[in-house]
C-alpha positions in Angstrom: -113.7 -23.6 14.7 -117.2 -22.2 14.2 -120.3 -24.2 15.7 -123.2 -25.0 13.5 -126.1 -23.3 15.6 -128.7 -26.5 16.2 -127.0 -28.7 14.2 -128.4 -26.3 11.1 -126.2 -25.9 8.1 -128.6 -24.0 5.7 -128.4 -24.4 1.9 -125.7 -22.5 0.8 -126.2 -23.1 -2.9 -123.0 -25.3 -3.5 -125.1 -27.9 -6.1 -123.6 -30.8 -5.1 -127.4 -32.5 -4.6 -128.2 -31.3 -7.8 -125.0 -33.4 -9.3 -125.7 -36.6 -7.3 -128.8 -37.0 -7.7 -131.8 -37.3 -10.5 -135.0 -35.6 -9.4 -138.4 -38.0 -9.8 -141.2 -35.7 -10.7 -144.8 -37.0 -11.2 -147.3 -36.2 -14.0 -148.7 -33.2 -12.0 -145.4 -32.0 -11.4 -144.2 -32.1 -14.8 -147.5 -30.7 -16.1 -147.3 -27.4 -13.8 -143.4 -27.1 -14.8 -144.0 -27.7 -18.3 -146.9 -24.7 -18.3 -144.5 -22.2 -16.5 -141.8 -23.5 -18.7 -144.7 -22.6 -21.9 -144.1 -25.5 -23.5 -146.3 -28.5 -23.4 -146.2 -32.1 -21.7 -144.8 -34.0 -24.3 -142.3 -30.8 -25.1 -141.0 -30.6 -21.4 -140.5 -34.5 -21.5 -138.8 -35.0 -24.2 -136.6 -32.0 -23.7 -136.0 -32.4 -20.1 -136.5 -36.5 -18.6 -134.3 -38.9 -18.9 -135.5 -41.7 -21.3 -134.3 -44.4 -19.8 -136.6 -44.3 -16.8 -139.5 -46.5 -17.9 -141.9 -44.4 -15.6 -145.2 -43.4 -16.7 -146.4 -42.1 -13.5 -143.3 -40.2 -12.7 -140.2 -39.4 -14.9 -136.1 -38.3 -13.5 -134.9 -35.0 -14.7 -132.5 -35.5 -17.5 -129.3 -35.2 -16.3 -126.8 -32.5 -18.7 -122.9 -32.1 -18.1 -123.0 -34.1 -15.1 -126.0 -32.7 -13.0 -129.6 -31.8 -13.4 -130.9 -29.8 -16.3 -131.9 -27.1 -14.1 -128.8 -26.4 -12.6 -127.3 -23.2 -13.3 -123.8 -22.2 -12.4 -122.9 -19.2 -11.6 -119.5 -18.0 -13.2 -116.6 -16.5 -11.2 -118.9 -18.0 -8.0 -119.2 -21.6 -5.9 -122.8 -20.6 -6.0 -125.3 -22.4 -8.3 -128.8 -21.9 -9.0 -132.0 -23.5 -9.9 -134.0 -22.2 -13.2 -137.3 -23.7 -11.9 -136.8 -22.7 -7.6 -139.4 -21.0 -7.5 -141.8 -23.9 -8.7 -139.4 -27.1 -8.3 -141.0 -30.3 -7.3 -142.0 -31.9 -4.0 -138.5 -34.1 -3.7 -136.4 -30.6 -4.3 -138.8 -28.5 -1.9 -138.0 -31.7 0.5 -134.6 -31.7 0.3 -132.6 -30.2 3.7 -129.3 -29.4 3.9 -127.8 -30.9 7.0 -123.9 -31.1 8.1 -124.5 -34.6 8.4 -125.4 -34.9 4.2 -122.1 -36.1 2.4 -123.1 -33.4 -0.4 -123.4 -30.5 1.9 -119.9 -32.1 3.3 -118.6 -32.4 -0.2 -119.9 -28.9 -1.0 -117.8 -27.1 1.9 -114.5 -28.8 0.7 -114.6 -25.9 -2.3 -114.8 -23.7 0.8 -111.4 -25.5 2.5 -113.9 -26.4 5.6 -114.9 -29.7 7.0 -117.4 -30.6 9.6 -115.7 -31.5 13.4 -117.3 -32.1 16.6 -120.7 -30.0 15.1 -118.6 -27.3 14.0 -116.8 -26.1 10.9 -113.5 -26.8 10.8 -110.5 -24.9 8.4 -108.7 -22.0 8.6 -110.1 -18.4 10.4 -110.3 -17.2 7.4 -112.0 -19.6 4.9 -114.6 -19.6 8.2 -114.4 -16.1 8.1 -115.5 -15.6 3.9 -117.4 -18.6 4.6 -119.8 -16.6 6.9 -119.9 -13.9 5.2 -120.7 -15.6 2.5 -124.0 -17.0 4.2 -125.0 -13.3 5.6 -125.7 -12.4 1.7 -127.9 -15.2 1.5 -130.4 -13.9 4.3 
């Protein structure tokens, strides 16, 4: 078993949040994604809220093939990524990964690890890759 140092498990890109949940953006938001997107408002809406939120002080990202819009997978990888990170809204910049979140739970699963008495639990070697696998995210 490895221990989680402080009870920290940092992001390590699995995209479960991304599935499970639909972002709320407000106007501003969408505005400033929209312009680095080059697109205007009503572009960026139609193409990427859902509809069916009757917001008009906030909208949810659409959700495509079962997560967000934005999620990208990475092929030949359990790493995803996020075509708007570097200007994502408040309630993604918000988001912490914790070993207590079911996602980030769900997420080391792929890896053959579990969370057990604050540490990760599976075999030495899915540990092993698994913190490897964290070292090239630094």
């Amino acid at each position: 078993m490895s221990t989680i140092e402080n009870n920290n498990l940092p992001c390590f890109r699995c995209g479960v949040c991304c599935r499970k949940y639909q972002v709320r953006v407000t106007v501003g938001e969408a505005r400033n994604i929209a312009e680095k997107l080059g697109i205007n408002l009503t572009e960026f809406l139609r193409k990427y809220t859902d509809p069916r939120w009757p917001g008009s002080d906030s909208f949810l990202f659409l959700h495509q093939k079962g997560s967000c819009i934005f999620l990208r997978e990475k092929p030949g990888s359990k790493t995803t990524g996020c075509a708007i990170h570097t200007f994502r809204p408040k309630d993604c910049r918000d988001w912490t990964p914790g070993p207590e979140r079911p996602e980030c739970q769900c997420g080391l699963a792929d890896w053959g690890l579990t969370i057990k008495d604050g540490g990760l639990s599976g075999s030495e070697e899915a540990i092993r890759k698994f913190n490897s696998f964290l070292d090239t995210l630094k």
